[in-house]
C-alpha positions as CSV (number, residue, x, y, z in Angstrom):
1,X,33.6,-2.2,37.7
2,X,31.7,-5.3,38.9
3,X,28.0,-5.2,37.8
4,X,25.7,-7.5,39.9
5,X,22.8,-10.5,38.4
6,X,20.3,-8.0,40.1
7,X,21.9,-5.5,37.8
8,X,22.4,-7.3,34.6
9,X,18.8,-8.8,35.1
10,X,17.7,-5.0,34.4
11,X,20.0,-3.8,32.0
12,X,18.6,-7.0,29.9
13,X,14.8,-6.6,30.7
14,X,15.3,-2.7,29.8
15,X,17.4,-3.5,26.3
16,X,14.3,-6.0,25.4
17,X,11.4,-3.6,26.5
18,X,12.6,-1.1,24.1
19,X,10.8,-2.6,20.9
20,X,12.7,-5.3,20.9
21,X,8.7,-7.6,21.2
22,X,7.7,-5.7,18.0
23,X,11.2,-6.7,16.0
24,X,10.6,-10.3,16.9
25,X,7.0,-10.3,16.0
26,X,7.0,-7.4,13.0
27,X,6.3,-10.5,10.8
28,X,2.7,-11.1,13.4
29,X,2.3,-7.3,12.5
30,X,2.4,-7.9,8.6
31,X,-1.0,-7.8,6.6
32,X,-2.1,-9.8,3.6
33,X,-1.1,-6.4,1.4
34,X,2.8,-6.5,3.2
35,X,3.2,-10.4,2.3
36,X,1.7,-9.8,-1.7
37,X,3.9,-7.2,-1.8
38,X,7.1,-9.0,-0.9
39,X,5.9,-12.2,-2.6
40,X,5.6,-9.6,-6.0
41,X,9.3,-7.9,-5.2
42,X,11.4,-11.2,-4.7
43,X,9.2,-12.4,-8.4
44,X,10.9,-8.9,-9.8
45,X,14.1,-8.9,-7.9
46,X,14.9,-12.5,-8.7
47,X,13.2,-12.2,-12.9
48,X,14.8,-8.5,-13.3
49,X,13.3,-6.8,-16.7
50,X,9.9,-9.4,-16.2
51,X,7.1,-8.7,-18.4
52,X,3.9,-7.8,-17.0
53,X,1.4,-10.8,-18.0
54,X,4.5,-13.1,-16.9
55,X,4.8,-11.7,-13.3
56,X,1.3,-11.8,-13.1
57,X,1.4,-15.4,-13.5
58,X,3.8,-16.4,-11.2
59,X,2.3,-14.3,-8.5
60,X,-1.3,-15.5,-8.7
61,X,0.7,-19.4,-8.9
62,X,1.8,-18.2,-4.5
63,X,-0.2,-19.5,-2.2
64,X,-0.4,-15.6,-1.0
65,X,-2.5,-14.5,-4.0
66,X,-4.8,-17.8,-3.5
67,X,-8.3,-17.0,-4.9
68,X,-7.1,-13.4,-6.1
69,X,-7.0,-12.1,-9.4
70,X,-4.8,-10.2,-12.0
71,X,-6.2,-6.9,-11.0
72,X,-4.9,-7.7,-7.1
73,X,-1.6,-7.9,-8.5
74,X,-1.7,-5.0,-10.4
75,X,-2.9,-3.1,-7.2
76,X,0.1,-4.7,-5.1
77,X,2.6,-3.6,-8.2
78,X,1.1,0.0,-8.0
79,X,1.9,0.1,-3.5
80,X,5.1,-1.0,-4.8
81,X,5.6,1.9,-7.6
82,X,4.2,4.2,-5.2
83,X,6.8,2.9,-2.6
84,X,9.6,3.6,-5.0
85,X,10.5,-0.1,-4.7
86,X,10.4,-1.0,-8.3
87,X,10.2,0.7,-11.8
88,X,8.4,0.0,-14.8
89,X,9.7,0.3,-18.4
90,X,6.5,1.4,-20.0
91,X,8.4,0.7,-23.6
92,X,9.6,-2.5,-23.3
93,X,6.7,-3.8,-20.3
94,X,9.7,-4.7,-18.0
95,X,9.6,-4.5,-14.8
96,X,13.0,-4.2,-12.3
97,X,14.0,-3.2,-8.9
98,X,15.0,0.0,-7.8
99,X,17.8,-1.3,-5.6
């Protein structure tokens, strides 16, 4: 079967209109909670078993936590718990990734 430019053309245009904008441009659709939040799991995921007052650190040291404060982390780290992304030793103040 030969398919036509006419009919690739559409087959393309059809493939891209089906959320394909929104996958290039989910990170346009991310809001200052989305980026502290991944900016707080790659700080756990790369420093697995980090104590709190430590992670707290480097986070408020990113550029995406600029002018915030320990309780904004501590708000982004509770999304994240809520999220099931990452766990919290209560015992040892450790904190890991689920995954």
């Amino acid at each position: 079967m030969k398919i036509t430019r006419h009919q690739l053309r559409k087959i393309i245009k059809e493939a891209m209109g089906h959320g394909f904008y929104e996958f290039r441009h989910q990170e346009d659709q991310k809001d200052l909670e989305d980026y502290r939040a991944d900016v707080v799991f790659e700080i756990i995921e790369a420093n697995q078993g980090i104590s709190g007052p430590e992670l707290v650190s480097i986070a408020l040291r990113n550029s995406v936590f600029g002018g915030a404060q320990a309780k904004d982390v501590h708000e982004t780290l509770d999304m994240l718990l809520d999220y099931g992304d990452v766990r919290f030793n209560h015992e040892e103040d450790q904190w890991s990734t689920v995954r």
